[in-house]
N, C-alpha and C positions, 0 to 999 in steps of 0.2 A: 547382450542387449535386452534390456526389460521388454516385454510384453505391451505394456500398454506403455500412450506416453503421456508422461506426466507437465505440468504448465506453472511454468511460474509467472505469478500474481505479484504485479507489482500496483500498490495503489497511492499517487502524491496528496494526501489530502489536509484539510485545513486541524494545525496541532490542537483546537478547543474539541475535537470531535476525535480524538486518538480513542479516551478512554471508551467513547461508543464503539467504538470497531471493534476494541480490543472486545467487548462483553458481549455485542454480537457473531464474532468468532469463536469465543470462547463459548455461547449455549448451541455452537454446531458443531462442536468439538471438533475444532480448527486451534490446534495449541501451540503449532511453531510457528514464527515470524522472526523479521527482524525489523527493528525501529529504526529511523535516522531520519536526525535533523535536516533539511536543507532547507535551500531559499531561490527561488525563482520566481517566473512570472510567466502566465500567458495574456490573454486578450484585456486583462484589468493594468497591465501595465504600470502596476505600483500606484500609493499616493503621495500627498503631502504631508509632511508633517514639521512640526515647530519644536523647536528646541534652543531652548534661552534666547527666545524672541526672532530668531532665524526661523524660516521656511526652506523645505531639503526636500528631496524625492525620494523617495525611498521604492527603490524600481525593481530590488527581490524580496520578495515578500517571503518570510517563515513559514516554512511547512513542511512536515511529516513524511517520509517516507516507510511505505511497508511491503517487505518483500516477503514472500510465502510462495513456497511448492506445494503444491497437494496434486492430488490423481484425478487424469482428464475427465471420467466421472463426476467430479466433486466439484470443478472450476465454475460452474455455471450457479451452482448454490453459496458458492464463495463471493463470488462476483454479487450478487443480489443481497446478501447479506452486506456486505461492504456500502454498496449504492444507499439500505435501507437507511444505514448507522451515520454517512457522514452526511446527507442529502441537508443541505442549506435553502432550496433553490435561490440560490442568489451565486453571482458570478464571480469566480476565485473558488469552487469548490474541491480542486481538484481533475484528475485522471486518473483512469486506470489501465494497465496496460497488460496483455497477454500475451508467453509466451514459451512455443514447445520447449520442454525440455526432455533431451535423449536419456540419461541417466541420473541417479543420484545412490551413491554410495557411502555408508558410516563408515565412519572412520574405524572406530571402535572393533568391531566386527563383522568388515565387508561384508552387510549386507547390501544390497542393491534394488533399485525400483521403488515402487510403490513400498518396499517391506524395509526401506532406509527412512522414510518418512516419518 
C-alpha cells in the first residue's frame, strides 16, 4: 500500500473551455488525463431548440469529461487550476468531483503510488 493517498480528479465541464483546462494543467505540469465526451444535465435542465421549423428539448446537454489522479498534495492546485480555466460564471459550468484513491500501479513496470503517476 502506497504511502500517501492519492485523489482522483474528475471535472464535467463545458467542451468550449477543454482547451483552457488542458493549458492550465499543462503550465502546472499536470500531463495525464483522460477526455470523454458525455451529455447530461443539472439545474439548467436543457433548452429549446429548432430544427427544420420544429421546437425540441434538448435535456442532455454536451460536455466534457476529465479524469486525472495526481498526489493528495497536488489535488488542491489541480482543483483551482481547473475552477480558474473553465469559470463561465454562468449556470451549466460544470462539477468537479474528488476522490481517494488507494493505489495506482503501471502496468509497464509495476511501479506503484505516486511513482506510477
Amino acid at each position: 500500500m502506497p504511502e500517501s493517498v492519492m485523489k482522483k480528479i474528475e471535472a464535467i465541464i463545458q467542451p468550449f473551455k477543454l482547451e483552457h483546462v488542458k493549458e492550465a494543467l499543462k503550465a502546472i505540469h499536470i500531463d495525464g488525463m483522460t477526455a470523454t465526451e458525455v451529455r447530461g444535465h443539472g439545474r439548467q435542465k436543457g433548452h429549446l431548440e429548432v430544427y427544420r421549423g420544429r421546437e425540441y428539448q434538448v435535456d442532455l446537454i454536451p460536455k466534457v469529461k476529465l479524469e486525472m489522479i495526481v498526489s493528495s498534495a497536488r489535488a488542491e492546485e489541480v482543483i483551482q487550476a481547473i475552477i480558474k480555466a473553465a469559470c463561465t460564471v454562468k449556470i451549466g459550468e460544470g462539477k468537479i468531483f474528488v476522490y481517494d484513491v488507494g493505489d495506482a500501479i503501471r502496468i509497464r513496470n509495476d511501479e506503484r503510488g505516486d511513482a506510477a503517476l
